[in-house]
Structures are given as structure tokens and as C-alpha cells.
C-alpha positions in Angstrom: 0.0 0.0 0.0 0.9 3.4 -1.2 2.7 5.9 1.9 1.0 9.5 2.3 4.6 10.3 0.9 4.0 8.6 -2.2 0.5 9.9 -2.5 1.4 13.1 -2.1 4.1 13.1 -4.6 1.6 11.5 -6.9 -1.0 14.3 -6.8 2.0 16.9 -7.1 3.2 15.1 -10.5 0.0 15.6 -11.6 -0.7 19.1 -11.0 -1.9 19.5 -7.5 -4.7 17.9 -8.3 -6.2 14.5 -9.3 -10.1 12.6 -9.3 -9.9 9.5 -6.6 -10.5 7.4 -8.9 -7.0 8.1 -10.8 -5.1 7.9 -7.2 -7.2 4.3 -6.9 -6.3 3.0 -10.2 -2.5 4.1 -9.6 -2.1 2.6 -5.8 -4.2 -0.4 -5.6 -5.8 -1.4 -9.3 -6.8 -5.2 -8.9 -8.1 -4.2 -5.3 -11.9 -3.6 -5.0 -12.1 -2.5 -1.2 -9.5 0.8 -1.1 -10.3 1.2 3.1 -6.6 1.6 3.1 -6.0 4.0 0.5 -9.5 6.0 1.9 -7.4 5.8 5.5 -4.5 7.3 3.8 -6.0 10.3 1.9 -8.3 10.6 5.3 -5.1 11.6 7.9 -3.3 13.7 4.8 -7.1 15.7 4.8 -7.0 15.9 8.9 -3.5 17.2 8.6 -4.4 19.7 6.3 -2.1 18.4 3.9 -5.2 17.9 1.0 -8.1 19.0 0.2 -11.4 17.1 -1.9 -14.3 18.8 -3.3 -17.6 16.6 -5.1 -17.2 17.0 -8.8 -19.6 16.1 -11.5 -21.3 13.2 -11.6 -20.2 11.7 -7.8 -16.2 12.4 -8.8 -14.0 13.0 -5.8 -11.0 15.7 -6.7 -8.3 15.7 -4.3 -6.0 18.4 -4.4 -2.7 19.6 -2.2 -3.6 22.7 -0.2 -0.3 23.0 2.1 1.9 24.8 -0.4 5.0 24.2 1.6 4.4 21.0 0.4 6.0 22.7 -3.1 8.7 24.2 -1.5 12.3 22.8 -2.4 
């Protein structure tokens, strides 16, 4: 399973911001239940780390919101 390290990096390769469904198909593609990868993306939202917002039709968008996260 994927570290909040390696999701993070993920979503910053692709622009800040990327539909759940992308991070699921990236981190854990031949698993149906994703409670793991949910759990992950759960602490990086309670650290304040990312964001989601509902898109169209049911999408989940998760996007980094701690721009120190950019700083090298």
C-alpha cells in the first residue's frame, strides 16, 4: 500500500490535483475494497495536507492545499 509520501508526490506530479479514482487506479488497481488508501487520503485531509471537493457526476478531486508542500 501506497505511503501518504507517495501519494502526495503523486497528486504533485499531476498538477496539485487528481479525481480519486485516478489515485485508486494508480495505488491499488486489482483491489476492490480501497479502506486503506481511503485511510490514507483521510489523515493527509485531517493534517491539512489535502483538500477534496464533489465534482460532476459523484467524482472525488483531491488536491494539495499545504503549499509548503512545493517548497524545495
Amino acid at each position: 500500500m501506497a505511503s501518504q509520501e507517495e501519494i502526495l508526490a503523486f497528486i504533485s506530479d499531476n498538477n496539485g490535483a487528481v479525481p480519486y479514482k485516478t489515485i485508486k487506479n494508480k495505488f491499488s488497481p486489482s483491489y476492490n475494497g480501497s479502506s486503506s488508501l481511503s485511510n490514507r487520503l483521510r489523515q493527509l485531509h485531517k493534517k491539512k495536507m489535502v483538500s477534496k471537493v464533489n465534482g460532476a457526476h459523484g467524482e472525488i478531486l483531491y488536491f494539495i492545499c499545504d503549499l509548503k508542500f512545493f517548497e524545495s
